[in-house]
C-alpha positions as CSV (number, residue, x, y, z in Angstrom):
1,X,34.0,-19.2,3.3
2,X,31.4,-19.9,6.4
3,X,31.2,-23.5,7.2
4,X,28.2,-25.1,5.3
5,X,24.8,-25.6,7.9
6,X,23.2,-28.8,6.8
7,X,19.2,-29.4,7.2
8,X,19.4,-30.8,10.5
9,X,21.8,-28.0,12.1
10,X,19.2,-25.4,10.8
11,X,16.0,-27.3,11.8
12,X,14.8,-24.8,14.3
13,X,13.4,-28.3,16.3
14,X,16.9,-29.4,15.8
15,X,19.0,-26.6,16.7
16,X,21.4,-26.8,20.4
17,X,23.4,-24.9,22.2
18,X,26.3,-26.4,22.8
19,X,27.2,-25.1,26.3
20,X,23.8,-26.2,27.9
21,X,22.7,-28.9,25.6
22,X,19.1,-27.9,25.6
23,X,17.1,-26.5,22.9
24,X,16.6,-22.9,21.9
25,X,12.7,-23.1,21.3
26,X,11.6,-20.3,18.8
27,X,14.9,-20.4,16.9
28,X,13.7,-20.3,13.0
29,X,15.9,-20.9,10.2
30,X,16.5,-19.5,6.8
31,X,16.6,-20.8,3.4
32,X,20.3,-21.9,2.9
33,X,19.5,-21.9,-1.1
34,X,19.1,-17.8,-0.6
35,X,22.7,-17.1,1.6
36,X,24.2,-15.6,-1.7
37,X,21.8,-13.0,-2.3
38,X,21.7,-11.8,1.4
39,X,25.4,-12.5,2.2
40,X,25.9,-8.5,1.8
41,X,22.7,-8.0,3.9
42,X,23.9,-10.2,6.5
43,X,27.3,-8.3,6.8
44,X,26.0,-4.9,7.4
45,X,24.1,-5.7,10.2
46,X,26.6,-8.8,12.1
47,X,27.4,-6.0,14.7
48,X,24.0,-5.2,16.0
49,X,22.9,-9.2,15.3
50,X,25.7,-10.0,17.8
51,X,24.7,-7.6,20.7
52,X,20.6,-9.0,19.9
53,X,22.3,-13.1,20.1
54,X,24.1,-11.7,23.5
55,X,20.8,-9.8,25.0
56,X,19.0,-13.4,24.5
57,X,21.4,-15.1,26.1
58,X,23.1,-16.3,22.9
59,X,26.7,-16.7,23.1
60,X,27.8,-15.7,19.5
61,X,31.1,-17.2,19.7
62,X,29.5,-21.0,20.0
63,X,28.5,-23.0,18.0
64,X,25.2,-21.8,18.3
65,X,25.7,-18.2,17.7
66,X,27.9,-18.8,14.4
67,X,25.5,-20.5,12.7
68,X,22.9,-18.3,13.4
69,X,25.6,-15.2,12.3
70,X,26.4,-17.6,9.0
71,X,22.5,-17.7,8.6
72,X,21.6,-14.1,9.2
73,X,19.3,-15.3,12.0
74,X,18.0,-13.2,14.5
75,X,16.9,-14.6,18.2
76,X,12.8,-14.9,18.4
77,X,10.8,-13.2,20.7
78,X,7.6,-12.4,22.0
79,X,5.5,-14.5,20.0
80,X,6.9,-13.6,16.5
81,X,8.6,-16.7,15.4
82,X,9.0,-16.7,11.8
83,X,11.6,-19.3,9.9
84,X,11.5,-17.3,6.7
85,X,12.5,-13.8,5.5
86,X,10.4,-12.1,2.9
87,X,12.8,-12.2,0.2
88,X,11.0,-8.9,-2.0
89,X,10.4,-6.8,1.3
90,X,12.8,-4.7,2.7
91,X,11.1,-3.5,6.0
92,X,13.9,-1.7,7.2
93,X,15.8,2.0,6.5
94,X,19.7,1.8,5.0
95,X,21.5,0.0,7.7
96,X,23.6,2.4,9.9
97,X,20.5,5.3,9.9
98,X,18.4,3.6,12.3
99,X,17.8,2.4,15.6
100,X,15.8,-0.3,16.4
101,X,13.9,0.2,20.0
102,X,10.0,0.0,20.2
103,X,9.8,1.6,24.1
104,X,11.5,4.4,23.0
105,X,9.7,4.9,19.3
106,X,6.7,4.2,21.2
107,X,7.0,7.4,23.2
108,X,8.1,9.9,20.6
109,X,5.8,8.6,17.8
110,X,2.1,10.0,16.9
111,X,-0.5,8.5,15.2
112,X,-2.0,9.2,12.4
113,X,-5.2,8.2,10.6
114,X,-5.1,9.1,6.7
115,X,-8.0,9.4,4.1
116,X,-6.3,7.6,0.7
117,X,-8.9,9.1,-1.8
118,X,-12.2,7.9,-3.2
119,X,-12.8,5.6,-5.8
120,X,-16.5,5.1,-7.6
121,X,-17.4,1.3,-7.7
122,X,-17.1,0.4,-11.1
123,X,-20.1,-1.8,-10.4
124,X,-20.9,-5.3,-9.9
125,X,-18.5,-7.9,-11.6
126,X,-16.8,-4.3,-13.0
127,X,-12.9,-4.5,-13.6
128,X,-10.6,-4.3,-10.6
129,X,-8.8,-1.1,-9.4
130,X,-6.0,0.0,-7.7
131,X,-5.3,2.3,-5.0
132,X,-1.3,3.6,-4.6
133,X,-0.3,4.3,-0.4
134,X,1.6,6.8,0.7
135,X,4.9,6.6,1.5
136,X,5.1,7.8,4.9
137,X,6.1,6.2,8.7
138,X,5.6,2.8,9.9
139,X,2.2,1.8,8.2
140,X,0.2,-0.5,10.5
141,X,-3.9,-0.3,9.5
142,X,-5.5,-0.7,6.3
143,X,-9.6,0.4,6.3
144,X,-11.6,-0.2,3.0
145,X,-15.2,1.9,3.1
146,X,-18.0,1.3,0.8
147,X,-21.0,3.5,0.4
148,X,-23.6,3.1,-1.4
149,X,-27.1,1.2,-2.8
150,X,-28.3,-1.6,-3.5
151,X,-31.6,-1.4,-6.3
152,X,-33.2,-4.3,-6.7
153,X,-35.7,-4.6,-9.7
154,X,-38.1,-6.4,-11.7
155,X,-40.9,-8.6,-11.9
156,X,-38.5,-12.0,-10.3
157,X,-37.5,-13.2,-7.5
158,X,-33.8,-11.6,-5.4
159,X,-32.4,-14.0,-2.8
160,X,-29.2,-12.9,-1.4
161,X,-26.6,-16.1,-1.0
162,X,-24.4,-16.4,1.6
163,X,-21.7,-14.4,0.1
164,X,-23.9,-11.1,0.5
165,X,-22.6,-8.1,1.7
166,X,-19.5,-9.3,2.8
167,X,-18.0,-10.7,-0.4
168,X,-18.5,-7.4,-2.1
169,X,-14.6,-7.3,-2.1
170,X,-14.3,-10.6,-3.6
171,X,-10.3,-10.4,-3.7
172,X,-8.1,-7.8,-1.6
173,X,-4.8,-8.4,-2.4
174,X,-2.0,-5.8,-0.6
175,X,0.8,-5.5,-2.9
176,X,4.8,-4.7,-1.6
177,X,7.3,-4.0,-4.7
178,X,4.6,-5.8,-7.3
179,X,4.3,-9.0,-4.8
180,X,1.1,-10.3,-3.6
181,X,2.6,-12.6,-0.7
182,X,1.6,-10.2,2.4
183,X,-2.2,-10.4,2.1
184,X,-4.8,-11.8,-0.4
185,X,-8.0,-12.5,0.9
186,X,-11.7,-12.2,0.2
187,X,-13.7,-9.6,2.0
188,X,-15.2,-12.2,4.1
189,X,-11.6,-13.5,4.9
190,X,-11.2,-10.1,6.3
191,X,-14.5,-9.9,8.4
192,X,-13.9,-13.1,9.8
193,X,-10.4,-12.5,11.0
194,X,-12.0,-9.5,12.5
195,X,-14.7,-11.5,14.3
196,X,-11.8,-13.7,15.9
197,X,-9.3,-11.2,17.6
198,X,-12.5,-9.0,18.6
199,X,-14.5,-12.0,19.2
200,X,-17.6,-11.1,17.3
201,X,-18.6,-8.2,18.6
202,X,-21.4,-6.0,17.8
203,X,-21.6,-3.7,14.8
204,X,-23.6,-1.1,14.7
205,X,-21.8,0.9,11.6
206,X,-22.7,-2.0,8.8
207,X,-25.3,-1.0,7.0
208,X,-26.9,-3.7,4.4
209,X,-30.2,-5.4,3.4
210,X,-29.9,-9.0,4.5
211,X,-28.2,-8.7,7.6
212,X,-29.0,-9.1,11.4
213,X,-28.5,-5.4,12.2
214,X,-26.7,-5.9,15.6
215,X,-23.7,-7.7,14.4
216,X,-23.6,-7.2,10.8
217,X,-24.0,-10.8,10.5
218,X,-25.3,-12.2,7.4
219,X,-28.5,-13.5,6.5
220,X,-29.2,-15.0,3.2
221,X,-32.7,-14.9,1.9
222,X,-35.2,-13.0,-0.1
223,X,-34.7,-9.3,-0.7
224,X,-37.6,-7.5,-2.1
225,X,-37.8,-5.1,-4.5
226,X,-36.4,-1.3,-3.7
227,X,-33.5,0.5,-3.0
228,X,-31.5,-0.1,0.3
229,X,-28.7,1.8,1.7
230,X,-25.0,0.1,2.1
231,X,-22.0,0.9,4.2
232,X,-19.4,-1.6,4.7
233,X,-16.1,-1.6,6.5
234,X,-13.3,-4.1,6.2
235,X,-10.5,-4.0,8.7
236,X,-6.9,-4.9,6.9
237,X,-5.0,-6.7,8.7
238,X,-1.3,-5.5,7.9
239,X,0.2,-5.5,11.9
240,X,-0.9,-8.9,13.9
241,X,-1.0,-6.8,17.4
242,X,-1.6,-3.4,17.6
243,X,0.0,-2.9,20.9
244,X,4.0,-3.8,19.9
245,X,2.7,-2.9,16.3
246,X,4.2,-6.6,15.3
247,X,3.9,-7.0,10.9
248,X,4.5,-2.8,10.6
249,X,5.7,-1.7,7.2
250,X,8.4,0.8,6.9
251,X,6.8,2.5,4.6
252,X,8.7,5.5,4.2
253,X,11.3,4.6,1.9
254,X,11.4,5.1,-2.0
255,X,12.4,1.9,-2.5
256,X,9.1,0.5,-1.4
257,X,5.9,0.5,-3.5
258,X,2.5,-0.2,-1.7
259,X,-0.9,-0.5,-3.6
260,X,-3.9,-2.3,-2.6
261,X,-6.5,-3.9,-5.1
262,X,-10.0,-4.1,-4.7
263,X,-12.2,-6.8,-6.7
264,X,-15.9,-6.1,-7.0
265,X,-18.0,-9.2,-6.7
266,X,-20.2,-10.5,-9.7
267,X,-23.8,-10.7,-9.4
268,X,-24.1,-13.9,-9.6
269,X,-21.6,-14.2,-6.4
270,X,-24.4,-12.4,-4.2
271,X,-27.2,-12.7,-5.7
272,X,-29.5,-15.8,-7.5
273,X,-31.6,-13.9,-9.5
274,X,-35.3,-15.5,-10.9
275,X,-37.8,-14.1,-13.4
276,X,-36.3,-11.2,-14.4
277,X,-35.0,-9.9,-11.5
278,X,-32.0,-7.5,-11.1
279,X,-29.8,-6.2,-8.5
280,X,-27.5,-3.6,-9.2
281,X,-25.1,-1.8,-6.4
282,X,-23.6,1.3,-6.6
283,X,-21.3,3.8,-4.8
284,X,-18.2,4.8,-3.8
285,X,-15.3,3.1,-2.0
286,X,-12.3,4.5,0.0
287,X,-9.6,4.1,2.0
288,X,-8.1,5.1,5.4
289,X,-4.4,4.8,6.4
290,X,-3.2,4.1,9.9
291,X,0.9,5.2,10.2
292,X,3.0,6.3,13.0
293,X,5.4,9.1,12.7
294,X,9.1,7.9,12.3
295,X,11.1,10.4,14.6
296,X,14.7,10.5,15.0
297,X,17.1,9.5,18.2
298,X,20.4,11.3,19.0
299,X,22.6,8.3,19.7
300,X,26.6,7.7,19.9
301,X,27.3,8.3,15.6
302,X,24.9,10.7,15.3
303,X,21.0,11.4,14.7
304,X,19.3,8.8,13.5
305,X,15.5,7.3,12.4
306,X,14.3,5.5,15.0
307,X,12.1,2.6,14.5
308,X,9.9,-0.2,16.3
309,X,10.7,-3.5,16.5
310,X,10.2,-4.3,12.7
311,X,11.7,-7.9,12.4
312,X,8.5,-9.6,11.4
313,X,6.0,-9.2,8.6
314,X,1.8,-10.5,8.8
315,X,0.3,-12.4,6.3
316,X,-3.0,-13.3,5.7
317,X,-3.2,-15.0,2.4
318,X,-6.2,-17.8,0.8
319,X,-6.7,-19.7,-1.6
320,X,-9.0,-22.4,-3.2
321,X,-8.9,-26.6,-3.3
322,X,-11.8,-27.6,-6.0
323,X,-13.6,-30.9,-5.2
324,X,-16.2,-33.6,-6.9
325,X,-16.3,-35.9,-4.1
326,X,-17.6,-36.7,-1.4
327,X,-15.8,-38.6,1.5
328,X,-12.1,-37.2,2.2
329,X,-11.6,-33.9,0.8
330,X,-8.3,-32.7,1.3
331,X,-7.1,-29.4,1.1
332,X,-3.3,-28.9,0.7
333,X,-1.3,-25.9,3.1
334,X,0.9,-22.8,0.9
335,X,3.9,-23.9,2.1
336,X,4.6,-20.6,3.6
337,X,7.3,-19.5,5.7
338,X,7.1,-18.4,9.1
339,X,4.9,-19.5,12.2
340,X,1.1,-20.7,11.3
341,X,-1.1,-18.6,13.4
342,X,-4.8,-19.4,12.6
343,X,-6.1,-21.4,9.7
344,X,-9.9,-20.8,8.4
345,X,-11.8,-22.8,6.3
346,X,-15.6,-22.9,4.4
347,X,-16.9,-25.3,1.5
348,X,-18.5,-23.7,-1.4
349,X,-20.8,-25.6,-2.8
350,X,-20.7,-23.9,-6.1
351,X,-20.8,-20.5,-5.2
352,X,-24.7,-20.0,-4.0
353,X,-24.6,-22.3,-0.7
354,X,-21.9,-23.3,1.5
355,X,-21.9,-27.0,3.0
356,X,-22.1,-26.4,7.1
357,X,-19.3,-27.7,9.2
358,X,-21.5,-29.6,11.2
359,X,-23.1,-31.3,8.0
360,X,-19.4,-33.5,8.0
361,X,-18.6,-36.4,9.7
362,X,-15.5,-35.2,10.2
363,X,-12.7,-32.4,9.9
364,X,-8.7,-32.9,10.9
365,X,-5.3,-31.7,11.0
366,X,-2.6,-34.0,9.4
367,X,1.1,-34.3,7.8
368,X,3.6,-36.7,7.2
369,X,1.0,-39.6,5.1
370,X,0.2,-41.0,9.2
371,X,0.3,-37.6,11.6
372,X,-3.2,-37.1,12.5
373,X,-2.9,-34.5,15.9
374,X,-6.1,-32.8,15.3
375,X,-9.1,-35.3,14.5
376,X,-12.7,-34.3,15.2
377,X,-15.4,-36.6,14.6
378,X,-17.6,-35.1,14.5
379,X,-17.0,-31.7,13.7
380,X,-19.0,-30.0,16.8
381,X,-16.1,-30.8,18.7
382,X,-13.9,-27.8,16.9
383,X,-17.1,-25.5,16.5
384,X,-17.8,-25.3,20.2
385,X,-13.9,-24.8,21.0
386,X,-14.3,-21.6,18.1
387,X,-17.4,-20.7,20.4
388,X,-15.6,-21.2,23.3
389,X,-12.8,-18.8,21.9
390,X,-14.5,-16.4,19.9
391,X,-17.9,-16.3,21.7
392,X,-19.9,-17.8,19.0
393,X,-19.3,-19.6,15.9
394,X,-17.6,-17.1,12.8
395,X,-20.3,-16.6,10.1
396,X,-22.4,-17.1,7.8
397,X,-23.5,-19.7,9.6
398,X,-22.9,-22.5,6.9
399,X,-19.1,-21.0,6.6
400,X,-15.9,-21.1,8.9
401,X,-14.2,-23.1,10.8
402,X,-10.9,-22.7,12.5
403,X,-8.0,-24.3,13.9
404,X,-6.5,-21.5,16.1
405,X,-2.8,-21.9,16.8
406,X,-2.1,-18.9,19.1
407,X,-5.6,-18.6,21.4
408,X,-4.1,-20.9,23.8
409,X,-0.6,-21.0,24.0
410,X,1.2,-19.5,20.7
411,X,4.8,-20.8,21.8
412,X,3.3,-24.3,22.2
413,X,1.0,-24.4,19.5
414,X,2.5,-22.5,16.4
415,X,2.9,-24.6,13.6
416,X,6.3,-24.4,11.0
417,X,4.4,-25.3,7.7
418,X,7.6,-25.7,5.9
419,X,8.9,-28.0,8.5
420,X,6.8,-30.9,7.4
421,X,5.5,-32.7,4.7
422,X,2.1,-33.6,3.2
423,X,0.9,-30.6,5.5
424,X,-2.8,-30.4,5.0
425,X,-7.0,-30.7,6.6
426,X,-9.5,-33.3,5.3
427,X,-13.2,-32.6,5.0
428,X,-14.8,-35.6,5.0
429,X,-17.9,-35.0,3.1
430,X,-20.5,-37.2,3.9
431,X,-22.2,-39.5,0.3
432,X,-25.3,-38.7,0.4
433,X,-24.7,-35.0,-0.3
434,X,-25.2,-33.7,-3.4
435,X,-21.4,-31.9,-5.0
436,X,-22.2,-29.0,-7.1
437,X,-19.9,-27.6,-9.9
438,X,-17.0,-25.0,-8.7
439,X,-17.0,-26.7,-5.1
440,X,-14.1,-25.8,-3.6
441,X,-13.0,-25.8,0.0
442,X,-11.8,-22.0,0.4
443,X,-8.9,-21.8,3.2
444,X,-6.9,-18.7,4.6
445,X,-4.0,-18.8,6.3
446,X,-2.3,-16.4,8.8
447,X,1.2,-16.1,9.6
448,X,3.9,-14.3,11.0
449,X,7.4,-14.9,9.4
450,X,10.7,-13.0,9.0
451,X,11.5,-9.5,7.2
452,X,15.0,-8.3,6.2
């Protein structure tokens, strides 16, 4: 029976190596309440965990290296510090048919971009849909395409609200084995995430009525009446860096069932419509695959599938805090597992407007009841640094702000959500603004964190 690892010895902040005395930084941990149901897991693969503790300098016969063998932990590395194993997702072939090594996969793999089928939009506020994946390779990109038009009619008034075109997709959700833990987001989620790794570059493939037409940026206002061409792109996030392919899924396995769901918008989401005005959209939406071939390595034992460095899984998951007040609005973190790589957060202020960040008297960062390391009063202060990083602010205007974790220094300024307490922001809404129904700060957060 392995010797029993108490809180402390697992806290990755906590965690020494006996010989040196000095702290392993990037050393996650695992939750002790799961050993049983990996215990098997952890068995099969002790041999090759051992020669991964040695290659990082790891001595697996101290003290260090047994706990981490008792835990099933592997040594972090380059970035992708996760404390948490997806306990659904098996991202890996049946141990003893593969070998791990990215260089080498790298240079016998091919790319492949894959049409998934088409799908007609079953129209605004229409049921949601699902689209099944194929199970082939290491899948790594996820595109969602919408064609179509948008016919606006009648004797009223049409004025697009913020939400317009982005928010189309109200919810994607990207489902492993029936769970929804790897990404669930709105399609502005997805735009915006795009507008911070690219740093808001131009667009000159969105098509849509109400935007800039350099940058695909929305512009909320009056549309008159007619009929106006759409074409929208979302970019899925499923790997966090395309160039070690870090969050691949191994997706050719039939244990593994992938399926993405698209949620249209409803009307009322994108539009405020006055005097008998309508807007209807219509069109088609589809789906393009990014995999890489899985080729095989003759090693000592035989031929076997070789693989990239698949350790670590990307999510990109929100979710909603309703709010009446004004003052401090807090907004509680998913106590997810892993590293916290970016946050984002807007206020809706009941689904037609949004309340701009630099409308607050102030927005911070804060755990434990009294730990308040990110304050900013006012609020400029963080909207110039997301300038700074992302070269401009992330729209709509009235929308996002973000506390970036990895723009600086990732292995300095990663956060462990589950390694604190009372983890969330505070808007603090000033009283003289006026709370609509359905407010609701919406918040996203990205993370990398450990797959088995």
């Amino acid at each position: 029976m392995p010797p029993t690892i108490t809180q402390a010895e697992t806290d990755p902040r906590v965690l020494m190596d006996s010989a040196s005395g000095q702290g392993r930084q990037g050393i996650g941990t695992r939750s002790l309440s799961k050993r049983s149901n990996r215990s098997s897991a952890i068995a099969r693969f002790t041999g090759e965990l051992r020669e991964r503790l040695r290659q990082h300098g790891i001595d697996p016969g101290g003290d260090l290296g047994r706990k981490m063998l008792d835990a099933g932990l592997q040594p972090m590395a380059g970035g992708a510090t996760g404390m948490d194993g997806a306990a659904f997702m098996h991202n890996l072939p049946p141990e003893g048919t593969y070998v791990m090594d990215s260089d080498l996969f790298f240079a016998q793999t091919e790319r492949n971009d894959v049409p998934q089928g088409t799908t007609a939009l079953p129209g605004l506020g229409g049921a949601p849909f699902n689209t099944r994946l194929s199970n082939v390779g290491v899948l790594c990109g996820l595109q969602i395409i919408f064609e179509g038009t948008l016919t606006v009619a009648g004797a009223g008034t049409c004025t697009a609200t913020y939400q317009w075109p982005w928010n189309v997709l109200k919810r994607f959700s990207l489902s492993a084995n029936g769970q929804t833990s790897l990404l669930s987001a709105e399609g502005m989620d997805l735009r915006a995430r795009r507008q911070r790794v690219f740093r808001n570059p131009r667009d000159p493939i969105t098509v849509a009525k109400g935007t800039d037409g350099v940058y695909g940026d929305p512009e909320a206002g009056v549309i008159a009446n007619g009929a106006y061409p759409v074409y929208l792109v979302w970019d899925v996030p499923i790997v966090h860096d395309w160039f070690t392919l870090t969050g691949g899924l191994f997706a050719q396995s039939d244990q593994i069932y992938l399926a993405h769901q698209f949620v249209p918008a409803a009307t009322a989401d994108l539009f405020t419509l006055a005097g008998g005005s309508t807007a209807t959209l219509t069109g088609s939406v589809r789906s393009t695959t990014t995999f890489f071939d899985v080729p095989y390595a003759d090693v000592q034992g035989g031929r076997k599938v070789l693989v990239p460095d698949l350790s670590w899984l990307h999510g990109f998951v929100s979710a909603d805090e309703q709010f009446k007040n004004t003052g401090d609005v807090a907004a509680p973190l998913i106590r997810t597992s892993g590293e916290l790589l970016a946050y984002y957060a807007y206020l809706d202020n009941g689904g037609a407007t949004a309340i701009d960040p630099t409308a607050l008297e102030e927005i911070r960062f804060e755990y434990g009841g009294n730990r308040k390391p990110r304050v900013h009063a006012p609020p400029q202060t963080l909207l110039a640094k997301n300038a700074e990083d992302y070269n401009g602010r992330l729209l709509p205007k009235a929308g996002y702000y973000v506390f970036d974790f990895e723009a600086d220094n990732p292995s300095r300024d990663l956060v462990f959500p589950k390694g604190v307490t009372e983890l969330q922001t505070v808007q603090r809404v000033p009283a003289a603004t006026s709370v609509n129904s359905n407010a609701h700060v919406h918040f996203i957060e990205e993370a990398l964190f450990a797959g088995r």
